[in-house]
N, C-alpha and C positions, 0 to 999 in steps of 0.2 A: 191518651194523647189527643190535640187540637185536632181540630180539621183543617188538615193542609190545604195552603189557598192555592190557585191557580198559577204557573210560573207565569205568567205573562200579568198577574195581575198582582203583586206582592202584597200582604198584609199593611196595615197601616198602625201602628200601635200609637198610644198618646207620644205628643214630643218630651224629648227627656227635658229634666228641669234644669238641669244647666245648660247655655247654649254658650262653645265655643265662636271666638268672635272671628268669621270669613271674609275674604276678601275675594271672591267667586270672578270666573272670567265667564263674561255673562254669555249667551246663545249665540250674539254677534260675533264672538272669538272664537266658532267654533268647538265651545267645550263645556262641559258638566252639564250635559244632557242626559237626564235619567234614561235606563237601558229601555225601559217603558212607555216613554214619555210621547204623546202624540205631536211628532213638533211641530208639522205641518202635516193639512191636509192633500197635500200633493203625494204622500208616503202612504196614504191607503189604500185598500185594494181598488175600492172604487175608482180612483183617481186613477191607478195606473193601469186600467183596462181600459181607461176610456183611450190613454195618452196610447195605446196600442194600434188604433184603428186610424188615428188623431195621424199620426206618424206615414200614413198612407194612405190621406188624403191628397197628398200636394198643396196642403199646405200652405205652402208659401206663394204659391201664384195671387196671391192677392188679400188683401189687409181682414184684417180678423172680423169685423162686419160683415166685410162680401159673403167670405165664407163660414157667415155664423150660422146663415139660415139650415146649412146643409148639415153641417156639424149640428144642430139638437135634433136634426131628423134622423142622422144615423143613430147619434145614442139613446134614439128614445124620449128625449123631455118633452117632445115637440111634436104635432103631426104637419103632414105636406096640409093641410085645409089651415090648419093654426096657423102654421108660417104666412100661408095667401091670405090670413085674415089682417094678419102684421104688416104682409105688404102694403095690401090696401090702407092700412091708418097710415101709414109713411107716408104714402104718398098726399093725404088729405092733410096732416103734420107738415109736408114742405110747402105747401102753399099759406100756413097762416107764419108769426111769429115765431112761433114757436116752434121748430123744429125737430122731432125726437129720434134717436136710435133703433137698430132693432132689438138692442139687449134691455131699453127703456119698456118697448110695448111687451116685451118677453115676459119682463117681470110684473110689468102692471095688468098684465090679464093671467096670470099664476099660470102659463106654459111653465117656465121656467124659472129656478130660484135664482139668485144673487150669487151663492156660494155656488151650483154648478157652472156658471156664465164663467166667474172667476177661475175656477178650475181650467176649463175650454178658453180660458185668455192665455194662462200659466203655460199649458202644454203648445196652445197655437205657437207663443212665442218661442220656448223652445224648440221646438220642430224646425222655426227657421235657423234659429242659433246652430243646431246641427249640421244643416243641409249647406251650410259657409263653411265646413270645414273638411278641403280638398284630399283628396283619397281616399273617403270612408264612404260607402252608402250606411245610413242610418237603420236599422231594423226596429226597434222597439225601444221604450223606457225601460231601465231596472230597478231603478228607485231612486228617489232623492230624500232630501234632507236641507238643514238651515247653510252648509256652504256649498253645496254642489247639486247637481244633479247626473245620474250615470246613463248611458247610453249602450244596449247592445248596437253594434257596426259590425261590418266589414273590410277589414284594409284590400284593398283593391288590386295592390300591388301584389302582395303575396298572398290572397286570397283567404284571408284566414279572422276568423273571427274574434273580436276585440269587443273591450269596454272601454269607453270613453266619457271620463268625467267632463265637466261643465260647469266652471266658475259661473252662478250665476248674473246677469247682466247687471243688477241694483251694486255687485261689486266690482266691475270690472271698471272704475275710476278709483276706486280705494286701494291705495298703497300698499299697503296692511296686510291687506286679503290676499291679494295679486303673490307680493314676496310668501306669504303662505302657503299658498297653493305651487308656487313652483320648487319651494322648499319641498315639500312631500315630492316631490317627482324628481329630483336630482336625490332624495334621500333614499328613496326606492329604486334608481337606478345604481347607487354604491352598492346594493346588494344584490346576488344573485343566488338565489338557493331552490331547490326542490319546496322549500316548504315554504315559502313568501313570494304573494303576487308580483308578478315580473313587472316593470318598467319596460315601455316603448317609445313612448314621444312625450315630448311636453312640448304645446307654442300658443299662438294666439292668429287666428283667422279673424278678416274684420274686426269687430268691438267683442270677441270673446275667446278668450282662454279656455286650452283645453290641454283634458291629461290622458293618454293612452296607455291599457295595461291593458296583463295577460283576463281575458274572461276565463270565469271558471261557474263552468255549469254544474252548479249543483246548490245547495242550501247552504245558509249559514247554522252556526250550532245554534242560537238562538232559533231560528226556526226548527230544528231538532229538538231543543227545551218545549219548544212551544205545542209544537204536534203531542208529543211522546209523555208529557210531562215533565219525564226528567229522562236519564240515559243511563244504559248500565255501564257499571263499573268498568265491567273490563273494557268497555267501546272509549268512555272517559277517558280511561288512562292512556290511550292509543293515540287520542285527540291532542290531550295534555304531552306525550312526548314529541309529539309531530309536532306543535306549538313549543319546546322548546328547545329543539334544534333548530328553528327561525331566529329563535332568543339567542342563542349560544353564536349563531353567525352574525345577527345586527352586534351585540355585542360588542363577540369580537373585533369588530370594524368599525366600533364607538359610538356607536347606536342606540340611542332608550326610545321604546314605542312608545309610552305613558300613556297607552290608551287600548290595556289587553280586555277585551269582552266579547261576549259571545257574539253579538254582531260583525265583528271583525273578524270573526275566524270562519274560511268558508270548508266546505268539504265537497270536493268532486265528485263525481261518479265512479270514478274509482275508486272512491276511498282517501284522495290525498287532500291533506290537510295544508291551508293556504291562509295563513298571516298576512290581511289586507289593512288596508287605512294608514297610512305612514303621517297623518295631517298634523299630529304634535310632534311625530319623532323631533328630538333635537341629538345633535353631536354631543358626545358628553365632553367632548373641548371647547366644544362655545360658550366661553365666560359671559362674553356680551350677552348672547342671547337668555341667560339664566340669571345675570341681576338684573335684564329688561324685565322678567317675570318675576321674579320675587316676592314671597306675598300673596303669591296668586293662586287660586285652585285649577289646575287644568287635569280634565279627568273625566268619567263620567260616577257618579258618586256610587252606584251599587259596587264597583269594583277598583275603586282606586284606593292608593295607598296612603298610608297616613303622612310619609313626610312631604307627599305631592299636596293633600291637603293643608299641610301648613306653610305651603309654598317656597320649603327650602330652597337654597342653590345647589346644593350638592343631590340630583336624582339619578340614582344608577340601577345595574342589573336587579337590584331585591326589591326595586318600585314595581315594575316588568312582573319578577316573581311574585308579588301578592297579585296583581290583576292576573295574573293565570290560575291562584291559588285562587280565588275569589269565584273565577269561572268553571273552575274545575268544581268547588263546592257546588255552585248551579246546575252544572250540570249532572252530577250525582243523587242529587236532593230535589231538585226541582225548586227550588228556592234560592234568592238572594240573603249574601248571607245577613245585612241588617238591612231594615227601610224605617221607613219615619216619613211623617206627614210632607214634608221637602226635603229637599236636598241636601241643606244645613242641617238636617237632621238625620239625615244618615248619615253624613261625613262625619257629623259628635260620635255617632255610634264605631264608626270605623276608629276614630280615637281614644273613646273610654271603655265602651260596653267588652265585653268578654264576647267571645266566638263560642257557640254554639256548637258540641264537635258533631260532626255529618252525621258518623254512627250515633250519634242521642236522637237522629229525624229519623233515619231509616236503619233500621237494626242489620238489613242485608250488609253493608256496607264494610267490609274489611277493616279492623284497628291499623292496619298497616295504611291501608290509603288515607285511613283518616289523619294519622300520625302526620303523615307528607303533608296535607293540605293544611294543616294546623301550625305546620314551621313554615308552610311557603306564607299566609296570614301572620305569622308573630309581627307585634306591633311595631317591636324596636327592631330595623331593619341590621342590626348585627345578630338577630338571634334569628332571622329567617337563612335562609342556602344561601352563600355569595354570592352562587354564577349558577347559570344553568347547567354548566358542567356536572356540577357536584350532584345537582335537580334531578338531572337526567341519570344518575346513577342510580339513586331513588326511585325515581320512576320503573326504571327497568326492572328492577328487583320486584316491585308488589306487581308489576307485570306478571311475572312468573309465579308470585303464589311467597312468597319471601319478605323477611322482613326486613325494611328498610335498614340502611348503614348509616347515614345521617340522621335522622329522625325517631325520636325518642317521646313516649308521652312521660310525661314527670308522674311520681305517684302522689296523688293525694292523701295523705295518712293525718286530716284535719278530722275526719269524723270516725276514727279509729277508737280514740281514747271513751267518748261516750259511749258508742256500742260497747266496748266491753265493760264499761261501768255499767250501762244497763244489761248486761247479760249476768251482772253478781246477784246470786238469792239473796231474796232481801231478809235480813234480820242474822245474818252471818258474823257470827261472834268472829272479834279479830284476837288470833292466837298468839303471843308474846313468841318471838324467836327465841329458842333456845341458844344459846352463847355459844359458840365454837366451844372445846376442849383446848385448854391453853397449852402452850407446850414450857418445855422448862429450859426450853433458849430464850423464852420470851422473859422468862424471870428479872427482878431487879438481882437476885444475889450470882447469878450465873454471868453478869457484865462486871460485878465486883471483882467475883475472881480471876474472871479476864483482865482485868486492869492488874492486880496484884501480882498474875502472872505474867503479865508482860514485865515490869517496873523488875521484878525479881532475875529476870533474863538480860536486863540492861547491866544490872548489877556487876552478875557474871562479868559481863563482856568486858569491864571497864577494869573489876580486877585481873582478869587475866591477858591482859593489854600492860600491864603498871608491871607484869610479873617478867613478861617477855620482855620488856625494853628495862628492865635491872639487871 
């Protein structure tokens, strides 16, 4: 067997030679961001240790220059003597023409590069962004990304600890983004369950939008992929039924997430599993809003389903079901289950290539679980579980050690016929069959006299019929 790559790094194999033809809904909408993909540098660790300290400065008392010189002394880039060397050019700079910055002499005498300045502009600005929105003290970053950025807080009022998303400021004049973003927060507040991040607030302070939800401390499974390499089975399957009993209630209440992966699913410290990111759900009554997409891929491609990829109108429960089927494979295997040099090449693979079954990567792996992951993945979404009802009865079952009631592997019996042609000795004289022993009802002269004796019985009848009625 190969040598399994890294989950966080997936294999990259040639592009397949056919390329289906995409209509991808590019990074600006939000969507088909590989599960991998570094989208910005605001989301690495580095970035978000600095935004740590960054957050409890103060900030905001005064414009991002004032307080640059302090900011590369805390994190380092910078000493107190370099800063007073920068001073001093400043101030010999305002007296000629030419005027320069302090982020100018930063980078012209290599204290500090261009991309850390950028960084410490990014989080400066947020930091204010947070601090304009009335009832929360801000605590820390927890990560951002290409539409938001999240906040641990405080709500003040009831003392209790929150996340707080953050349309970022480059959106908050765009239409688009705005109805977006408040879409996920009226969508998150129709539901309320044990297993999906709670809704609290949605509004807009000053020039920014913001979204309040339940925090939940603990990691996502993709950080659990990441650490561990992969996860065991039975913790999987624990994961996978917690995940869709979140399903079973958006659902029910006409909900499709269209965007199940392991980054979105968090797990507490207890143990409980939390169905976050609601940014594509759509109603599955919103006609409008599904031939405005049409056409379109929304998704992130290691885990999305094939009729999402061809941008059907009609996405329901079994689109849901493969991205948990997708993620359930991840995280038993430590692998996604296709990749390809981009993104369009994964999504061909989610539409042509064959699935891989789990148990062919890791022999631990139960026929039973593999069974379930292989119909929750079937390609044609009437051959995958309808509802997560059905899912969930499945689940529970290889939970216990049992085999699945919906899911069945098919038998292969294509390389049957060969083996046993190759198991004949060779040079085996082929023996004429002996003829059955015929029997003598099979005769021609035994139907003779059956016919003779019927004709003769008729005979009878007719004369003594002519005999009675004389």
């Amino acid at each position: 067997m190969s040598k399994k790559p890294k989950a966080d790094e997936p294999q990259t194999p040639p592009a397949p030679e056919e390329e289906v033809p995409l209509s991808l809904a590019d990074d600006t909408d939000g969507s088909t961001q590989p599960v991998d993909g570094d989208a910005d540098a605001g989301s690495r660790p580095d970035a978000g240790d600095a935004s740590d300290e960054l957050l409890d400065e103060g900030a905001s008392t005064g414009g991002f220059e004032t307080m640059l010189g302090k900011l590369v002394i805390r994190h380092g880039f910078a000493t107190a003597e370099e800063i007073e060397l920068c001073d001093s050019q400043l101030r010999e700079a305002a007296e000629t023409d030419e005027p320069r910055t302090l982020t100018d002499l930063l980078i012209d005498n290599g204290f500090a590069t261009n991309r850390q300045l950028t960084r410490l502009r990014r989080e400066f600005e947020e930091k204010k962004s947070t601090e304009q929105i009335p009832g929360y003290k801000i605590h820390r970053r927890l990560g951002s990304g290409a539409m938001a950025t999240v906040f641990l807080a405080r709500q003040l009022s009831l003392d209790r600890l929150v996340a707080i998303k953050i349309l970022p400021k480059k959106f908050s004049d765009n239409e688009k983004f705005i109805e977006r973003f408040y879409k996920e927060g009226r969508a998150a507040a129709k539901l309320n369950h044990p297993n999906i991040v709670a809704a609290y607030d949605v509004g807009k302070a000053g020039e920014h939008h913001y979204f309040v939800m339940e925090y939940v401390d603990g990691p996502t499974v993709y950080d659990r992929i990441k650490q561990g390499k992969r996860i065991k089975e039975t913790e999987a399957t624990q994961v996978a039924i917690q995940v869709a009993h979140a399903l079973q209630h958006a659902h029910q209440r006409g909900f499709v997430h269209r965007d199940i992966k392991p980054k979105n699913i968090m797990i507490s410290r207890h143990g409980v599993v939390k169905l976050a990111d609601l940014g594509l759900a759509r109603a599955m009554s919103d006609k409008e809003a599904a031939e405005a997409e049409a056409g379109r891929a929304y998704g992130t491609p290691y885990y999305i389903s094939p009729e999402q990829i061809r941008g059907e109108v009609e996405i329901g429960p079994p689109a849901d079901i493969y991205g948990l089927g997708a993620t359930f494979y991840h995280m038993i295997t430590g692998k996604v289950p296709f990749t390809g040099k981009n993104p369009s090449a994964v999504m061909h693979k989610h539409l042509k290539s064959e699935l891989v079954p789990p148990d062919h990567l890791v022999s631990k792996i139960t026929a039973g679980c593999a069974q379930v992951i292989e119909m929750m993945m079937a390609k044609n979404p009437k051959d995958r579980y309808h509802n997560a009802t059905d899912l969930l009865t499945d689940l529970k079952l290889i939970a216990k050690g049992r085999a699945p009631h919906f899911a069945h592997r098919s038998l292969d019996l294509s390389g049957i016929a060969p083996a046993l042609k190759a198991d004949q000795p060779p040079n085996t004289l082929a023996i004429p069959r002996r003829p059955a022993k015929s029997s003598f009802l099979d005769s021609p002269g035994f139907v003779v006299l059956l016919v003779i004796l019927l004709a003769s019985l008729a005979v009878n009848i007719v004369m003594l019929l002519q005999w009675l009625s004389g």
